[in-house]
C-alpha positions, 0 to 999 in steps of 0.5 A: 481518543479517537478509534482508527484502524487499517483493513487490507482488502487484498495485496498481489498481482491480481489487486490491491486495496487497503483502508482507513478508517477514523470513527470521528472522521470517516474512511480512506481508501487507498487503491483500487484493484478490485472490481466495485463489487469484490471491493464492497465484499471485502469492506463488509468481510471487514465490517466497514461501510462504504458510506463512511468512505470520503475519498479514495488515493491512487498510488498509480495507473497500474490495473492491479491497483486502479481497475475498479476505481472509476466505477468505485468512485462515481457509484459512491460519489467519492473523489479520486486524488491522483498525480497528475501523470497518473489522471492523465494516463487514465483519463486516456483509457477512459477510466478516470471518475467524475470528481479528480483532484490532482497532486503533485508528488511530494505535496501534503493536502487533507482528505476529510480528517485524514493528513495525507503526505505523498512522496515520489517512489521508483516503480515503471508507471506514469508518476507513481506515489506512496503515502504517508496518512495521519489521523489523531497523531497516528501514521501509516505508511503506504509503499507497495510498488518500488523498485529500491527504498531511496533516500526519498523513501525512507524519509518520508516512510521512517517513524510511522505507527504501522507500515505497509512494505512491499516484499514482492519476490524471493531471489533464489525463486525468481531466477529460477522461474520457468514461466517468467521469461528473462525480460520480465525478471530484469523488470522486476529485478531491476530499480523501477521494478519491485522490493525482494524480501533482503531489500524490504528487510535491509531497510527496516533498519531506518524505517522503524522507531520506537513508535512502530508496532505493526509491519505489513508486506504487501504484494508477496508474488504468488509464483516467486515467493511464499509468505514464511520466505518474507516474514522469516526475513523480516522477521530475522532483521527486526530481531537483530534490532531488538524490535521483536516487539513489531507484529508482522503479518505477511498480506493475502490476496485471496482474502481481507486482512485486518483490520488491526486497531491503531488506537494508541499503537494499542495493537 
């Protein structure tokens, strides 16, 4: 059996970026919110070569994921793969690479060895995705920006071996924020803005299976949320299911994550 194992290079409003990697077939890599070089540092912290990468996934334009894509993908020859309302908006900014493949959400296509499923989530960019990445009959789910998890969602992100969520905000901490002014916490709070740790929780019920092992929240605010707050929520929901067996490991920004060997959900 092949070894395949997921390594979060770093999740918040500052970048995000994680990757996939498959002995037998290389490497994945999904999102771009770091500079070429911070992007190369945190691969070698994780012991991956950026010569095993074969294709990068763009989740959508917004800096924090997308900044250090085009210099990434043109120094090592990768191809982006993006929506097409995603390669527009960049291409626009100047910042789409040299090798572009587009998709449209909702399409399947294969990256090297890896089958990649998109799916079309509600956050306030051009054309947003998650993914769906399957390697040797194991799944990852990949929804780190989404303003609610709607039926689009949870269909494609239910039965996956490891799921990266977004558990973005605390409510009690987001109201009561004195440097965030009101527009902003209604973006945020709002459909096409971001998941609060109740919401990512509340939707573990039809997201995990038998098959779940491991649970990542992505994008923990750093002003309007604490790490303890949104693994303790979760945490509360999967022991109510009786999944008490699910690791949860609540995403840095500061530094790599991983990475977690999915070999057989061997975790």
């Amino acid at each position: 059996m092949a070894v395949m194992k997921l390594g979060i290079l770093g999740s918040g409003s500052s970048g995000n970026s994680l990757v996939i990697v498959d002995d037998d077939g290389g490497a994945l890599i999904v999102d771009a919110g770091f500079s070429r070089r911070e992007t190369l540092s945190r691969l070698s912290l994780l012991g991956i070569a950026p010569e095993r990468l074969t294709g990068m996934l763009l989740t959508h334009e917004h800096s924090d994921h997308s900044r250090g894509g085009r210099v990434l993908c043109d120094s090592l020859g990768l191809p982006l793969y993006a929506t097409s309302g995603t390669a527009e908006y960049l291409l626009r900014r100047g910042m789409l690479p040299s090798k572009v493949l587009t998709f449209e959400p909702g399409n399947r296509f294969l990256v090297g060895a890896f089958e990649v499923c998109s799916f079309a989530v509600r956050h306030d960019a051009e054309e947003p995705v998650g993914f769906v990445i399957g390697s040797g009959g194991v799944r990852v789910g990949v929804a780190t920006d989404l303003g609610e998890v709607n039926a689009v969602a949870r269909r494609n992100l239910r039965d996956c071996d490891a799921l990266v969520l977004e558990s973005n905000y605390d409510r009690d901490m987001l109201r009561e924020s004195e440097t965030r002014p009101l527009y902003l916490k209604r973006r945020i709070a709002g459909s096409i803005g971001h998941l609060d740790n109740l919401m990512a929780a509340a939707a573990l019920d039809e997201l995990v299976t038998r098959r779940t092992r491991l649970l990542l929240l992505a994008h923990i605010s750093r002003e309007c949320n604490k790490p303890e707050i949104a693994l303790s929520e979760c945490r509360k929901e999967l022991d109510h299911l009786g999944r008490a067996d699910i690791r949860v490991e609540p995403l840095a920004q500061c530094a790599p994550t991983g990475p977690f060997d999915l070999s057989g959900v061997a975790l």
